[in-house]
N, C-alpha and C positions, 0 to 999 in steps of 0.2 A: 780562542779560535780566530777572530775578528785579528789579531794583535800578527796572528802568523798570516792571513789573506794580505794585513796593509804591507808585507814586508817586501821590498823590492828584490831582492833576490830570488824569492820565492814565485812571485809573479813571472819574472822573465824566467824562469824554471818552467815555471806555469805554461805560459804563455808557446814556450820554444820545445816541449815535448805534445800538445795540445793541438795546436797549430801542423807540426806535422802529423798528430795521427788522421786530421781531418781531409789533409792535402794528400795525402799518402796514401789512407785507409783504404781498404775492397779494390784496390787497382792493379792486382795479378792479373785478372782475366775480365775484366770491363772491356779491354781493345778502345780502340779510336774510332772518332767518325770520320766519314769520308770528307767531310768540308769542316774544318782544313787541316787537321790535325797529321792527316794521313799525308798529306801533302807536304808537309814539314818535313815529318817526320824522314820520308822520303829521302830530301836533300843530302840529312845527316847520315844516313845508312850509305849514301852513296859517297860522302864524305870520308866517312869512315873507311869503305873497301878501295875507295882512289888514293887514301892519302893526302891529298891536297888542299890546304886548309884555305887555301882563296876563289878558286873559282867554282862555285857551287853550280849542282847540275840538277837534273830533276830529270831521269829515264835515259839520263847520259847527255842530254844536252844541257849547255851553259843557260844558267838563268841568273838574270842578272836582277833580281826582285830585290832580294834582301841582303843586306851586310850578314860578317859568316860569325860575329860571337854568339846567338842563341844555338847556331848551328855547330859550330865548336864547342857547346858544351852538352848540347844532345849526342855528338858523336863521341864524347869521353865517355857519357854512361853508358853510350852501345858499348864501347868498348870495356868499359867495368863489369855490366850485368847482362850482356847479350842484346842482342837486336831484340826489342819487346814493347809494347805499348807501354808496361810500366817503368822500362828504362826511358822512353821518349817523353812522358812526362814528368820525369824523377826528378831534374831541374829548377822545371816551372813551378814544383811543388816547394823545394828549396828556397828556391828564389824569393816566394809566397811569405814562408818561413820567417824569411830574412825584413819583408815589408812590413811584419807585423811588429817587429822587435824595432827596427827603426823608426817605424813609426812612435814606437814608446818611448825609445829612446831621446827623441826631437823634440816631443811634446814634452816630457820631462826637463829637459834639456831649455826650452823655452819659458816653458812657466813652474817649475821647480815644485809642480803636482803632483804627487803619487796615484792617488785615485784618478785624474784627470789622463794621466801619460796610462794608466789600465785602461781606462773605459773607453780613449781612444782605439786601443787597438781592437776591442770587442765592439767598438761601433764599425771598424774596416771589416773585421770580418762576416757582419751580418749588414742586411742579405747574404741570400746565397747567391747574386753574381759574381763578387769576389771570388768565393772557393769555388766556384765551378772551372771557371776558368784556370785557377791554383793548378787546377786539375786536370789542366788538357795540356797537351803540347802545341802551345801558341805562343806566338810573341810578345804578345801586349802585358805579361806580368812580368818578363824581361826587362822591357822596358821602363815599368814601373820601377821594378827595382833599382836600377842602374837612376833615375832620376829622384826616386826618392831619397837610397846613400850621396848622391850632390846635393841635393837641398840640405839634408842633416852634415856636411861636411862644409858647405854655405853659412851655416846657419856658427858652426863651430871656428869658420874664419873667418868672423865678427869680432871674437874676441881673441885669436890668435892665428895671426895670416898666412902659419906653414900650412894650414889645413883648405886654404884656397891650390893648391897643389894637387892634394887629392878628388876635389872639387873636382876640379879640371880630369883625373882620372877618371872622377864615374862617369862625367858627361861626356869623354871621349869614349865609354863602353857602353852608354846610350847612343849614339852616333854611328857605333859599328852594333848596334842589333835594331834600330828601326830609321837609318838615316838619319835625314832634315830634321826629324820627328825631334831625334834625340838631342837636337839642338836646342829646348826650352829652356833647359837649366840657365843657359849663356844669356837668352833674352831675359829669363828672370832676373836673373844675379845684375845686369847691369841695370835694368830697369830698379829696382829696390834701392840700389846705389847711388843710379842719380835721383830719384825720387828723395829720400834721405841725403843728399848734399855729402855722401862719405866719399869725397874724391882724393881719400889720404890711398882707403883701401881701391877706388877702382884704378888709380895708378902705381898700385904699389907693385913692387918687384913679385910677390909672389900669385895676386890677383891674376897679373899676367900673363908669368906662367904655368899661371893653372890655366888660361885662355889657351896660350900654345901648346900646352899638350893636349887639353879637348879637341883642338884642329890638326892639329897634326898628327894625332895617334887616331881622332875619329874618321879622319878622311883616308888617312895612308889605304885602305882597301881598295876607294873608292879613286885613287891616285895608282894606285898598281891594273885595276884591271882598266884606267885608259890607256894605260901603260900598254898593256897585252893586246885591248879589243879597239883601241880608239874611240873613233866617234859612234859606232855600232851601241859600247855600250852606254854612253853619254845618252844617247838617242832616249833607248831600252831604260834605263834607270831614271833618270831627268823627267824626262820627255814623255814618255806612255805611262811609267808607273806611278809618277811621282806631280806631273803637269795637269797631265790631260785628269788623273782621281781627282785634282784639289780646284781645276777650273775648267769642267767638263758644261757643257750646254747646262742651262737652269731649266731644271724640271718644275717647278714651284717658286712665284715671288716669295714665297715665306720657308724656301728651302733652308736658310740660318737659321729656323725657329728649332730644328729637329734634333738637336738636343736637348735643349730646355724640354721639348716633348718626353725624349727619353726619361729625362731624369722627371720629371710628371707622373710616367711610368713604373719605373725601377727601382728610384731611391727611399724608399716608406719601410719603419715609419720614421725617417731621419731627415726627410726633405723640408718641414717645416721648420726646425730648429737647425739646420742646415742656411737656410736661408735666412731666418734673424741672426743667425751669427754668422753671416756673412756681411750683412749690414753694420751689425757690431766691429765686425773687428778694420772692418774699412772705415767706420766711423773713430776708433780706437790709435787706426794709423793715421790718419792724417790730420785727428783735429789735436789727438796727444803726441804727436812725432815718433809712436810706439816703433822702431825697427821691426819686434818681430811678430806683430798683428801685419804691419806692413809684409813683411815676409810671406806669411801663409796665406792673405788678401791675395799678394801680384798672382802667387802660385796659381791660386784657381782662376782667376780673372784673366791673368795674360792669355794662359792655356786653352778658356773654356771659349775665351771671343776669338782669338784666331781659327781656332778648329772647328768654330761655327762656320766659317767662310768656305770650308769645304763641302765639295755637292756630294761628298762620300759621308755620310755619319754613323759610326755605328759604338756603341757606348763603352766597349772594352777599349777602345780606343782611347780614352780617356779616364783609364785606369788610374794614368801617372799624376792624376790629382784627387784621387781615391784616399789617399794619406791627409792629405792636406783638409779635405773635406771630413773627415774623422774626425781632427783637430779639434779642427773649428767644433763640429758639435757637441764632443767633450766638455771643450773647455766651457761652452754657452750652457750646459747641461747643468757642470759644476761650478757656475756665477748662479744659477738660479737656485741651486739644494744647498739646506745645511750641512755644517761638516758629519753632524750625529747622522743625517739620512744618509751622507756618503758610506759610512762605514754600515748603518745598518743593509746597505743595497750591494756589497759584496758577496755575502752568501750567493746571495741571486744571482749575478753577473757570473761567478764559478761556474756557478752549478748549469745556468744554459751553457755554458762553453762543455764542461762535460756532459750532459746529456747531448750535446749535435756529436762530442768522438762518440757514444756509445751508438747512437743513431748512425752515423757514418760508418761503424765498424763492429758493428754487432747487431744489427737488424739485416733482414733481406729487402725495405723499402727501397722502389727503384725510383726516385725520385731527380731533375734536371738528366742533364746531358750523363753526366759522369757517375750516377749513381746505376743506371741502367746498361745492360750490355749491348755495346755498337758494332758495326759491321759483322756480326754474328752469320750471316749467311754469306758471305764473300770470305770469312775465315773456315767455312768450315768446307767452303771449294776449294781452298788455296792449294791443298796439297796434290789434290787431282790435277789442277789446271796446271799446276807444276810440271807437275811428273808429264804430262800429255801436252804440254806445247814448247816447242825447243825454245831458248833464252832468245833466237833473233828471230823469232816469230809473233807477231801481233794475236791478239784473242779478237776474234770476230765480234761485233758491237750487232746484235740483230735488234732494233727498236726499241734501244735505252737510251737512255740522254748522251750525252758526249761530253760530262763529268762524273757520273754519279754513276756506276761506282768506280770510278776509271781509276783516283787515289788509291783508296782501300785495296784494290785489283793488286794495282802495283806494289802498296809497301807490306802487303800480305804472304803473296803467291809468285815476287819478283817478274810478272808477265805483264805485259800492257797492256789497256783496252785498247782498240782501234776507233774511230770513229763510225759513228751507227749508221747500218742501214735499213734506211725505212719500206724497202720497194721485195716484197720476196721475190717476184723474178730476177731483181740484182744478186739477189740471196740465193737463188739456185745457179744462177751462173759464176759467181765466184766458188759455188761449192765444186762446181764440175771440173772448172781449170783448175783451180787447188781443196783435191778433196781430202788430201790429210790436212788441210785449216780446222782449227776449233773455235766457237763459237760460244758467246754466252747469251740469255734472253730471259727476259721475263716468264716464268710458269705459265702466265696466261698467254702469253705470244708464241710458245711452244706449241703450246694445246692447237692454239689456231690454224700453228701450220703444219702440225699433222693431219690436223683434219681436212686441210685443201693440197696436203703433198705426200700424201703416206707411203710408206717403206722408201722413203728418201733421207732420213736424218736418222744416226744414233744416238738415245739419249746416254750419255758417260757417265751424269751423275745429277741430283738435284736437290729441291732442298722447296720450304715454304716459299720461296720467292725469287730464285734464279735457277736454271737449268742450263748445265753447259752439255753441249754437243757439238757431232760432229757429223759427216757426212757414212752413209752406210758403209762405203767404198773403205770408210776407215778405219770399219771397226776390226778388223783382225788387229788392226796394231795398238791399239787402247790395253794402257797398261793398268791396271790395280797392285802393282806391288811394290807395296812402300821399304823394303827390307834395305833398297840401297841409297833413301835417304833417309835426315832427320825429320820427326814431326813433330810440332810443327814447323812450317818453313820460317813464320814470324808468332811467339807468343802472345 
C-alpha cells in the first residue's frame, strides 16, 4: 500500500482528480455572492452576448478595472455550459486545479522529493482559504496561477533557457488578468539573477525574450484601449484604480503591518513552520549560494514587502505566493522527519484529502462562503423582476444600500438596481409620475410603509428578506406567466 501512495504517478492522479472534486463539488446551485463574485461574473456574460473580447462593460458601460483574460475565460464556459454560477466559477476551479499540480510539480522539480513535492500541495490546500476562493469567481486564483506556471517555467530556465520564453508567456497572462500586479514574476526573475551574479542568463537571448513578450503580450490590452479611450482610460486604470488603492491617505502608522496581521490570523497550523523556514531557506540562499532556496525566499519576500506598502490589504490578494509558502513548509517539515515517519504519514495526508472530497460532496454541511447557498432571495426574485421590468428600465432601490444587492440583481434577473431612496415622500412621488416603475425593499421597510401609506403599493412578490413592488396604479399589468420565457433567467 505505502509502495503505490509513494508513487508519483499515482499522486498527481491523486492529486488532479481530488483537487477537482473539492473545487468543483456541490456547485450546481450554491449561486454567488453579491460581493464580488456577481460582479465578475457580470462583465463576462456581457462579454459573451457583445462579443467583444477587449472592452469589458459592466450594465453596458466600459469599465476599465480589469484586463480581459479571467474575463475571457469565464465567457468560454458561459459559452460551453450556459450562463450559471457554476460555469462562472468552472475556471477558477481549473485554474485551482492546475496550482496544486504546479505546485508539485516545482517542488519536485527543485528538490527531487517525492514526499516533500505531495505534502506541498496538501499544505496549499489546507486551510480552507485556498478552496474557497478555488471556489468563487474571482481573480486572485487567476492570477496565482498564471504567476505560479512563471515561477515553475523560471525555475526550468535555470537549467534550460528556451523555457525563459514561456516564462515570459505566463507573466504576460498574469499581466492581462490583474495588471501591475502580474508584473512580480519579471521583478522576481531579475532580482534572483542579480542577486545570484547569473548575468549569462539575464542577458541571454531568450531571458529577454521571455521579458518582451511578458510586455508586449501583457500590455497589448492596456495599449489598445488608449488606443480607443485615450487619456479617460489611463486616468480610470492608472489613476483611481490602480494609484489612488496603493497610495490612498494612511489610515494607520502601522497600516504595512496588515498583513503580517492576516497571515497571524489565517495561516495555522502552518504559520510557525512557515516562518522558520523562511528563515532557513534565506539563510540556505545567501550564506550556501543555493539558486533555488534563493528562488522560493525572493518569491515571498519581494511579493509580501511590496504589497505591504499598499493601504488596500486584503489576503487573497496574495495568493500568488500561497505556492511558494507551501514549499517552504514541506520542505522544512521534511528536513525535520524521518524518512520511515515520511512514509508512515501518507496513509494520513490521503485520507484527509479524501475525507474534505467526501465532506465537500456528500454531506449537506454549509460551511465558509461556497459551501452555503448565496443570493438565494435575489434568485428566487429574478424571474419575476424579469418578466415585470422592461430591459431599459431601472428597479427602484427603496432603503438598501447602493451595492448590495445591486450585483446579484443584475447577473441574476439581467435588470438593474437604481440608487436607493431613503425619503418615502421621494418614494411616493416618483411612484406617481412613473407608476408602472418597480421597486425592490427590505420585508421590513415594506411592512413600514404600508403601515404609513396603505392601499398605495402592490406587493408582486416576496420572499424572507426582499419584497419587490410596485405602485397599485400598476397592478393590472403585473404579469405571472412564465410560459414565454426560460427559468431560470441565470442558474
Amino acid at each position: 500500500m505505502t509502495s503505490l501512495l509513494k508513487n508519483k504517478t499515482f499522486q498527481i492522479i491523486f492529486l488532479l482528480y481530488s483537487s477537482g472534486l473539492i473545487f468543483l463539488g456541490r456547485q450546481l446551485n450554491v449561486g454567488l455572492p453579491n460581493f464580488d463574485d456577481t460582479y465578475y461574473a457580470q462583465k463576462a456574460k456581457e462579454m459573451l452576448a457583445s462579443g467583444n473580447l477587449l472592452v469589458i462593460t459592466h450594465n453596458g458601460v466600459p469599465d476599465f478595472a480589469n484586463p480581459p483574460f479571467p474575463f475571457w475565460m469565464m465567457s468560454l464556459s458561459f459559452k460551453l455550459f450556459g450562463v450559471s454560477g457554476y460555469a462562472a466559477v468552472f475556471f477558477s476551479a481549473l485554474f485551482a486545479v492546475a496550482i496544486v499540480l504546479f505546485t508539485y510539480f516545482l517542488c519536485l522539480h527543485l528538490f527531487k522529493d517525492g514526499w516533500v513535492a505531495f505534502f506541498s500541495s496538501f499544505v496549499l490546500i489546507f486551510p480552507g482559504m485556498f478552496v474557497d476562493s478555488a471556489r468563487r469567481s474571482m481573480l486572485d486564483i487567476t492570477l496565482a496561477f498564471c504567476v505560479i506556471g512563471a515561477m515553475y517555467f523560471f525555475a526550468k530556465g535555470l537549467e534550460n533557457r528556451r523555457y525563459y520564453l514561456l516564462f515570459g508567456l505566463m507573466t504576460a497572462l498574469a499581466i492581462l488578468s490583474k495588471s501591475v500586479l502580474g508584473g512580480f514574476p519579471l521583478a522576481i526573475a531579475v532580482f534572483i539573477l542579480v542577486l545570484a551574479r547569473r548575468w549569462k542568463d539575464l542577458f541571454s537571448g531568450y531571458f529577454l525574450g521571455g521579458v518582451a513578450i511578458a510586455l508586449l503580450v501583457g500590455f497589448s490590452w492596456h495599449l489598445a484601449l488608449w488606443l480607443m479611450f485615450g487619456s479617460s482610460f489611463l486616468e480610470m486604470h492608472f489613476g483611481i484604480l490602480i494609484f489612488n488603492r496603493g497610495f490612498q491617505e494612511i489610515s494607520s502608522p502601522f497600516y504595512f503591518l496588515g498583513y503580517a496581521q492576516d497571515f497571524l490570523k489565517n495561516y495555522w497550523p502552518w504559520l510557525p513552520v512557515a516562518l522558520i523556514g523562511l528563515y532557513q531557506f534565506g539563510r540556505r540562499a545567501f550564506m550556501e549560494k543555493d539558486i533555488r532556496f534563493l528562488m522560493v525566499f525572493s518569491w515571498v519576500v519581494v511579493v509580501f514587502l511590496v504589497m505591504s506598502t499598499s493601504k488596500i490589504q486584503t489576503l487573497r490578494y496574495l495568493f500568488m505566493i500561497f505556492p511558494a509558502l507551501a514549499i517552504i513548509t514541506a520542505k522544512t517539515v521534511g528536513d525535520w522527519i524521518q524518512q520511515g515517519t515520511k512514509e508512515k504519514s501518507l496513509p494520513y495526508i490521503f485520507g484527509i484529502i479524501m475525507a474534505t472530497v467526501i465532506f465537500v460532496n456528500a454531506t449537506p454541511f454549509q460551511v465558509k462562503v461556497t459551501l452555503r447557498p448565496n443570493s438565494v432571495e435575489v434568485r428566487q426574485l429574478a424571474g419575476v423582476v424579469n418578466l415585470n421590468t422592461p430591459a431599459d428600465q431601472k428597479v427602484g432601490n427603496f432603503r438598501l444600500t447602493t451595492h448590495n444587492p445591486r450585483n446579484a440583481l443584475l447577473f441574476y434577473s439581467d435588470r438593474y438596481l437604481d440608487d436607493p431612496v431613503a425619503d418615502s415622500l421621494e418614494l411616493l412621488s416618483r411612484v406617481d409620475n412613473q407608476p408602472e416603475s418597480t421597486w425592490l425593499a427590505s420585508i421590513h421597510e415594506f411592512k413600514k410603509l404600508q403601515q404609513d401609506h396603505p392601499d398605495r403599493f402592490y406587493l408582486i412578490q416576496a420572499n424572507r428578506k426582499y419584497v419587490f413592488f410596485t405602485s397599485v396604479r400598476n397592478k393590472k399589468n403585473i404579469r405571472y406567466d412564465y410560459s414565454g420565457m426560460t427559468l431560470p433567467v441565470v442558474r
